[in-house]
Every structure is written in C-alpha cells, then in structure tokens.
MIMARKE-759416 format. One record per residue: residue number from 1; residue in one letter; x, y, z of N, C-alpha, C in turn. Coordinates in steps of 0.1 Angstrom, whole numbers. Each point is the difference from the previous one (the first is absolute). Layout:
! MIMARKE-759416
PT    i  aa     nX     nY     nZ    caX    caY    caZ     cX     cY     cZ
PT  NUM   A      X      Y      Z      X      Y      Z      X      Y      Z
...
//
This chain:
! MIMARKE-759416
PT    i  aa     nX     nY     nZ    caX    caY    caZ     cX     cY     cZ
PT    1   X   1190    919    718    -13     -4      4     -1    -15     -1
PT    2   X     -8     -6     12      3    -13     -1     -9    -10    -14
PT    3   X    -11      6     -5     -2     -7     -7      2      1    -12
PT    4   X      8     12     -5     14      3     -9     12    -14     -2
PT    5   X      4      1     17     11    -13      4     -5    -14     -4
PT    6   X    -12      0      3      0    -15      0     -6     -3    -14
PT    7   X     -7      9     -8     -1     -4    -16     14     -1     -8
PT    8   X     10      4      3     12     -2     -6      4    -18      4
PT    9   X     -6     -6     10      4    -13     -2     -9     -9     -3
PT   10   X    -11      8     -8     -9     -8     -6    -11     -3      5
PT   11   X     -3      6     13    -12     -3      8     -7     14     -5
PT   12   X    -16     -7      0     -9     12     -2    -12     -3     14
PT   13   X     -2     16      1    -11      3     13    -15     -6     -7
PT   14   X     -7     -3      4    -12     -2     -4    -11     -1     12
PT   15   X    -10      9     -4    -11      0     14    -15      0     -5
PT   16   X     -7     -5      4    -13     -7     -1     -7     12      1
PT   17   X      6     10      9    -12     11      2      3     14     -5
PT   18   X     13      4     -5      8      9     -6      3     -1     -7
PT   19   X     -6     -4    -13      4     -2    -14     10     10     -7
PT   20   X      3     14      2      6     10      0     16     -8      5
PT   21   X      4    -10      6     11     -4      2      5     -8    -14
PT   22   X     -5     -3     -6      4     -8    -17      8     10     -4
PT   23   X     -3     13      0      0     10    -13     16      1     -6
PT   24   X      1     -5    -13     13      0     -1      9     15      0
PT   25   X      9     -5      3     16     11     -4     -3      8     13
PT   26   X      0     15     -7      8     10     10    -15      8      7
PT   27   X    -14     -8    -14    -11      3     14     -2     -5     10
PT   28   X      2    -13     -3      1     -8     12      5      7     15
PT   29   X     17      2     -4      2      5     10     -4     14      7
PT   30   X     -2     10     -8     -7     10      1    -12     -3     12
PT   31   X     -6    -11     -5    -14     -4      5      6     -5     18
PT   32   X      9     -7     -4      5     -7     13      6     15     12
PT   33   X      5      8     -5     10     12      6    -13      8      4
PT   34   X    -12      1     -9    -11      9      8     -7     -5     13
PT   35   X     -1    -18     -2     -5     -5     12      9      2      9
PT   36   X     13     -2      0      7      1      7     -1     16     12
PT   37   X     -3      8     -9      5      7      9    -12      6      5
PT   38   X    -16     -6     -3    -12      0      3      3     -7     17
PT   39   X      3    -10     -6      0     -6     17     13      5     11
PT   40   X      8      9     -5      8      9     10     -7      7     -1
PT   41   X    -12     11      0     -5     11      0     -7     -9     10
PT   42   X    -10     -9     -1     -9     -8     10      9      0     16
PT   43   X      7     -8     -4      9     -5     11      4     14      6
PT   44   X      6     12     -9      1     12     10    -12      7      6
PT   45   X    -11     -1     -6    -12      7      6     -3     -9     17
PT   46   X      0    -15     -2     -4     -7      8     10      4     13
PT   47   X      8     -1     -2     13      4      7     -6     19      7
PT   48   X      0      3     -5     -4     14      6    -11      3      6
PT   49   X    -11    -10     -5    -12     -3      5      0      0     12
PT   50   X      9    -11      5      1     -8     11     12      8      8
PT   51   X      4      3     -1     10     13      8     -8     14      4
PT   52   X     -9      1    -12    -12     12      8     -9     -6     11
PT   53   X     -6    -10     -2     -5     -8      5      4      1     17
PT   54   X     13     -7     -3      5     -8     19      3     17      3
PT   55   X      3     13     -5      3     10      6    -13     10      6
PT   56   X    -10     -6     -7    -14      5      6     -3     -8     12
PT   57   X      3    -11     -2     -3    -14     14      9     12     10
PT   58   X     12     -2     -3     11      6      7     -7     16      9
PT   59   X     -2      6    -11     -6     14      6    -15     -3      9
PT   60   X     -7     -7     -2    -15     -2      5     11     -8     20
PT   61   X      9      2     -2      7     -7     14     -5    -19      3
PT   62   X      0     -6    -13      2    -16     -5     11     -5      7
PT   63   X      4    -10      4     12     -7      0      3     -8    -14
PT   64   X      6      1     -5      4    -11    -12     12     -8      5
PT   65   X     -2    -10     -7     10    -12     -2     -6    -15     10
PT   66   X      9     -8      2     -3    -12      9     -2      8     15
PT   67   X     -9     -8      5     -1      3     14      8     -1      9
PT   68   X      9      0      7     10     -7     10     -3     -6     12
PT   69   X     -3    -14      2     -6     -4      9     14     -2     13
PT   70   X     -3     12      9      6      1     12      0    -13     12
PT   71   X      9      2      5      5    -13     12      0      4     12
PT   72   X     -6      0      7     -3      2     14     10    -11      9
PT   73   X      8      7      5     11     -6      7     -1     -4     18
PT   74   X     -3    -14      1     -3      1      9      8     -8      9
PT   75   X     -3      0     14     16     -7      9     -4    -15     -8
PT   76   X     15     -3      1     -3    -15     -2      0    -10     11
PT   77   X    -10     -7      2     -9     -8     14     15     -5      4
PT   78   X     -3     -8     11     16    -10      6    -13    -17      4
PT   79   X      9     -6      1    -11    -13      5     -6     -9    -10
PT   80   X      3      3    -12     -5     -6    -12     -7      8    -11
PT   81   X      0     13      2     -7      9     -7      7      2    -10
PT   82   X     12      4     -2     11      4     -9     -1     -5    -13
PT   83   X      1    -18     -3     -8     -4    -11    -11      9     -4
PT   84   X    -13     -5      9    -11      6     -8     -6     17      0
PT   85   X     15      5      3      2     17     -3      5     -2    -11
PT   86   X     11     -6     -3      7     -1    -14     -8     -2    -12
PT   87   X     -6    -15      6     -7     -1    -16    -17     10      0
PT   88   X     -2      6     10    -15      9     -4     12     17     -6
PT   89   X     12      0      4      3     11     -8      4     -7    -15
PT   90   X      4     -8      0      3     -6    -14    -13      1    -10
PT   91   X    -11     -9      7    -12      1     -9     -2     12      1
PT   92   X      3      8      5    -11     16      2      9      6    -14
PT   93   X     20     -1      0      6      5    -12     -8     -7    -12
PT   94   X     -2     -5     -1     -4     -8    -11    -15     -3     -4
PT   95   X     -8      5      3    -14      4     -1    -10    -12      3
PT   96   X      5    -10      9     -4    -10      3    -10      3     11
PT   97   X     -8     -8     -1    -13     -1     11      9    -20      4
PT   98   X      2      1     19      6    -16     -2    -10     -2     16
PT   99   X     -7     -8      2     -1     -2     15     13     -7      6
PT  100   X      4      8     10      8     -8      8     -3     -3     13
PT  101   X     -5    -14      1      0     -5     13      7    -15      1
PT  102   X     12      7      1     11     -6      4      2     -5      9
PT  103   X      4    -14      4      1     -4     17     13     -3     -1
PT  104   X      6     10      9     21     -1      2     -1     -1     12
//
C-alpha cells in the first residue's frame, strides 16, 4: 500500500480534512485500505453508470461519440480556382470559418 511505502522512509500523510489519516500503526492502514477500496467501488459504479447510460442513448437510436464532419468533394476549378479550392477544403478539414477572396 502506498502509504505503508512511503511511511517507511519517514514521510507521514497528513490532511486538513481527514483526520482519520494520522491514525497510527496498522489502524491507520486499515483506515487507508477501506478508503481505498471505497473509491474502487465509486469508480466501478460510475463506470457502469455510464455504460448503462450510452447503451440506453444507443437503444433510444442516439448517435454517440464525435460527430464526423464530412467533405463534400468537389471538381477542382482550373483558371485560378485550385488555390482557393485547396485552402476552403483545408479550412473546411480543420473547422475553420476563412473568407477567401483571393485575387490570383
């Protein structure tokens, strides 16, 4: 346990708001090993929470995750267009709003 490890080199835990961290010897850790495994019980509920959760999203016909912002492929101009085809797909990859009134 780490705060087993690190009293062996002399360091002690101390907390302003959990005085129960002082407690000497083997309550101490006792004390430490209950929180400990208080906040894996948390962390697994939350976890399950949230996996019931996105599978109800899922079942109600939700999309989850990032949105994929699609690229509409279009000819690329001849005559000077080509530039400012490139960079309106560039800013378009890249979620940029750019005016281009380019004079080529």
């Amino acid at each position: 346990m780490l705060a087993s490890k690190i009293s062996r080199h002399g360091v002690k835990v101390l907390s302003y708001q959990e005085s129960w961290t002082e407690a000497p010897g083997e309550l101490g850790e006792l004390l430490f090993a209950i929180a400990g495994w208080v906040a894996r019980m948390e962390s697994q509920r939350r976890s399950e929470r949230t996996k019931a959760g996105l599978e109800r999203a899922r079942l109600k016909g939700k999309k989850l995750g990032r949105q994929v912002k699609s690229l509409m492929f279009m000819p690329i101009l001849l005559g000077g267009g080509l530039i400012r085809e490139l960079l309106r797909l560039i800013a378009l990859v890249a979620g940029l709003t750019v005016d281009l009134k380019l004079k080529i």
